[in-house]
C-alpha positions in Angstrom: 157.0 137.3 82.0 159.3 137.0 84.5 161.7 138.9 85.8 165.7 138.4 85.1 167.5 137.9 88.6 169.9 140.3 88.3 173.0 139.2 89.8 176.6 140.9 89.9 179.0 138.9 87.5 181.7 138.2 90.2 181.7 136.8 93.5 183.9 139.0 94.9 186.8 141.4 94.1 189.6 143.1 95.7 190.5 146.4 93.7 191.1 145.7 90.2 190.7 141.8 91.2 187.7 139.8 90.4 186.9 136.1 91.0 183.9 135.7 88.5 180.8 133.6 88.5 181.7 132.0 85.0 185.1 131.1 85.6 184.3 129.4 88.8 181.7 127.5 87.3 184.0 126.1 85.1 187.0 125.5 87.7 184.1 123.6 89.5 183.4 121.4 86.4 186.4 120.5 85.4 186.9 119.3 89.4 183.8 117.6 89.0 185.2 115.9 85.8 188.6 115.0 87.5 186.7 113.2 90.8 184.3 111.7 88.6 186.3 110.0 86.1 188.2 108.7 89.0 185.8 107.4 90.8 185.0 105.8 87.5 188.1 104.7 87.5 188.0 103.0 90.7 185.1 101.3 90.2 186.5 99.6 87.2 189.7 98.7 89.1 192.2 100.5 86.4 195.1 102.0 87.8 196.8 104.9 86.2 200.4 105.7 88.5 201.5 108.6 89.7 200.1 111.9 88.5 199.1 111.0 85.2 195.3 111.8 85.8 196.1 115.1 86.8 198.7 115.5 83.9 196.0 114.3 81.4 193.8 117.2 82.4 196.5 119.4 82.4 196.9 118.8 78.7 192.9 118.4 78.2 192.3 121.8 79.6 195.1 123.2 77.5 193.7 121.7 74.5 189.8 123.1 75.3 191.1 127.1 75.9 193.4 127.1 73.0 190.9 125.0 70.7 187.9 126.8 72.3 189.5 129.9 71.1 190.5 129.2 67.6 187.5 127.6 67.0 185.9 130.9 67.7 188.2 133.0 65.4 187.7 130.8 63.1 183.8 129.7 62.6 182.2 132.7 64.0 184.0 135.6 63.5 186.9 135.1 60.9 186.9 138.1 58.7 187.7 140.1 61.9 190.3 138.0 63.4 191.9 137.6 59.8 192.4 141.3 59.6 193.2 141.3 63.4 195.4 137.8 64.3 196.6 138.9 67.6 193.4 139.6 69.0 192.6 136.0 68.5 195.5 136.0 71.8 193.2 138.3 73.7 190.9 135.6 75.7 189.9 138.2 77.9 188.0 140.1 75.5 185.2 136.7 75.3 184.6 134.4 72.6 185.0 130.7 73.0 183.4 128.0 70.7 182.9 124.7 72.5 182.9 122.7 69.2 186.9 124.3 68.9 187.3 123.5 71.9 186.1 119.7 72.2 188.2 119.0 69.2 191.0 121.2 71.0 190.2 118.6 73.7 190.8 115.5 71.5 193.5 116.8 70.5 195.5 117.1 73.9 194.0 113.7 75.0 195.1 111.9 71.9 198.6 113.4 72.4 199.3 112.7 76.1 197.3 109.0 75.9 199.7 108.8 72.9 202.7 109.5 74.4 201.9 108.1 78.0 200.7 104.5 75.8 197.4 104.8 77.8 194.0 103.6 75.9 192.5 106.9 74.7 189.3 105.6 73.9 188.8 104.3 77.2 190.0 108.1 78.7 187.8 109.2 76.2 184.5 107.4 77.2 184.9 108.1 81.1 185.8 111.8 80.6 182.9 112.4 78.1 180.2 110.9 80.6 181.3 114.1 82.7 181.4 116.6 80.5 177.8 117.5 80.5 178.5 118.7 84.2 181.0 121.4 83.0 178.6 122.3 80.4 175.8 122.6 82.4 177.6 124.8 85.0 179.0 127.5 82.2 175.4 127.5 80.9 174.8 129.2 84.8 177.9 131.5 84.0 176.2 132.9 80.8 172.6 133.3 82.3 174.7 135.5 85.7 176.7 136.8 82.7 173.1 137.8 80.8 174.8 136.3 77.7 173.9 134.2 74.7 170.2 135.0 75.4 167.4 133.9 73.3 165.4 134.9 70.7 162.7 137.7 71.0 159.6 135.8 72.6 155.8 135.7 74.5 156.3 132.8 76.5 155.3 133.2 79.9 158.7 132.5 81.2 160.4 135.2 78.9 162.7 137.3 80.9 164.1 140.7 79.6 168.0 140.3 79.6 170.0 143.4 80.5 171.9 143.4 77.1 169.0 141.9 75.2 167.1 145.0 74.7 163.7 146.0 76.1 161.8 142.7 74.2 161.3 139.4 76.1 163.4 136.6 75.5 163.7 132.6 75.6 166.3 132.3 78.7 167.8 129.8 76.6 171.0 129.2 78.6 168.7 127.5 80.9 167.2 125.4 78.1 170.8 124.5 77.4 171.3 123.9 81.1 168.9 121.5 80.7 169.5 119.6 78.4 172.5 120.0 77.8 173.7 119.4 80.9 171.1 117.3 83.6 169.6 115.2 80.8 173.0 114.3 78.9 175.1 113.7 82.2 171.7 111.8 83.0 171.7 109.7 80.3 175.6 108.9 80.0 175.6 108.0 84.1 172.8 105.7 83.4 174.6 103.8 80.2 178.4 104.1 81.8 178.1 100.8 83.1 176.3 98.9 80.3 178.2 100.4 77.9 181.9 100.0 79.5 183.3 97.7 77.3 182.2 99.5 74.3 185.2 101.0 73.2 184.5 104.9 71.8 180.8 103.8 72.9 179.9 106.4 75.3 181.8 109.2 73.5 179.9 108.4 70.4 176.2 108.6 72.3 177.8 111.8 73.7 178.8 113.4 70.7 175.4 112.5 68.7 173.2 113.4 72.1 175.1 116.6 72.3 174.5 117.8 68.9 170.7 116.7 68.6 170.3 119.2 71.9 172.3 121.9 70.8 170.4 121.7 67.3 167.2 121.8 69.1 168.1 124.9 71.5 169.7 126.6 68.8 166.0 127.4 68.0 165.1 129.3 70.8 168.6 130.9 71.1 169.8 134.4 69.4 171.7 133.6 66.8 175.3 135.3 66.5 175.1 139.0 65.8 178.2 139.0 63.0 176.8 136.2 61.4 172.8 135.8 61.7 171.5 132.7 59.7 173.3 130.9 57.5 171.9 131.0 54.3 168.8 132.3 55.8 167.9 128.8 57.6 170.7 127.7 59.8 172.7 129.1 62.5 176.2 128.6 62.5 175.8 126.3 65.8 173.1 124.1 64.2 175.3 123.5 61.0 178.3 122.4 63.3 176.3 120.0 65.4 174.7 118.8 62.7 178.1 117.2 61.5 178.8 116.3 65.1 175.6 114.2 65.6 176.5 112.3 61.8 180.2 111.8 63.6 178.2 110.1 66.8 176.1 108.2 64.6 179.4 106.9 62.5 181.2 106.5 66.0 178.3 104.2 67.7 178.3 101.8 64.5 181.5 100.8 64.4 181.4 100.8 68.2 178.6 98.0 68.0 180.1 96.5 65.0 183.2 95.7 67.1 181.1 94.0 69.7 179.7 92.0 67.1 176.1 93.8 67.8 175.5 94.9 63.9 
């Protein structure tokens, strides 16, 4: 077994103010995402003017926190939020889905691309190769955090998580860290070249690639407390990626269809 590095959950703090390790992590990926996508965009010699790049993530940041949060109310804890709807308001409190929050994310990118008359399925397939930074990153924020822990274990690698109880666990946000993050961002960086001119291409392999690892994690992970296995065999995480790696799959056909490949 080996032993959980116990480190404080903030950076610093000055009286009641506290820059924390999670929420760094994420202002760090989505910086990552915004210099990646333009050097992306760069490299491909596409042009957007003025701010609209920064604008874009403006509204595709927007569209993750509000989404991330819904999506939370409303597939993992919805009797409670239901009988308390403005806690669903009360971000500080924790509780984000990233499934809410990546169609949250659509959402605000279909609207600006929309009403800027800019491609969204080419925004879409440059942003989506980066995403697997920001996710790999807030999977660092959980394990300082001592969050979404895994499941009760022997493996020599178990760590005992403060919240976890005094059993062993799967350190499963490193799993997710993983694969999740190294080996998806590893795989899209590799195909975001051959792939280019595949319109909705890359964000199809992302959204498949990103479900099979979340399925497969979701096995060594601690299922939600409020809502354990659904139906005995599935956690609620599983049963959403599950429809997310049939979307990916649908996505990629008509991708290669269009380029005359199928």
């Amino acid at each position: 077994m080996l032993a959980y590095p116990e480190i404080r959950p903030y950076l610093f703090k000055i009286g009641p103010v506290q820059i924390r390790w999670y929420g760094l992590m994420y202002l760090i990926g989505f910086a990552a995402s915004f210099y990646l996508v333009k050097f992306q965009l760069k490299r491909r010699r596409i042009e957007l003017k003025g701010e609209v790049l920064e604008n874009l993530y403006l509204s595709i940041i927007a569209g993750i926190i509000i989404g991330a949060r819904l999506g939370y109310a409303l597939f993992y804890n919805f009797s409670y939020y239901l009988s308390n709807p403005l806690e669903a308001f009360a971000v500080w409190h924790g509780g984000m889905s990233f499934h809410g929050g990546m169609i949250g994310a659509i959402i605000g990118g279909v609207i600006f691309c929309r009403h800027r008359k800019i491609d969204f399925l080419m925004v879409c397939d440059m942003v989506s190769v980066t995403v697997p930074v920001g996710l790999g990153l807030g999977r660092i924020g959980n394990f300082i955090n001592g969050e979404l822990f895994g499941r009760v274990t022997d493996v020599p690698w178990a760590m005992v998580f403060p919240t976890g109880g005094p059993l062993p666990r799967h350190p499963s946000q490193l799993y997710e860290l993983s694969l999740e993050g190294v080996v998806l961002f590893s795989i899209l960086w590799l195909l975001k070249d051959r792939l280019s001119a595949w319109r909705g291409g890359l964000t199809s392999v992302f959204i498949m690639l990103y479900g099979v690892f979340r399925i497969i994690v979701e096995f060594f992970r601690e299922p939600d407390p409020q809502l354990g296995m659904l139906a005995g065999v599935i956690t609620m995480g599983q049963l959403l990626s599950s429809f997310m790696v049939i979307a990916g799959v649908v996505g990629l056909t008509i991708s290669l269809k269009a380029r005359g490949r199928v």
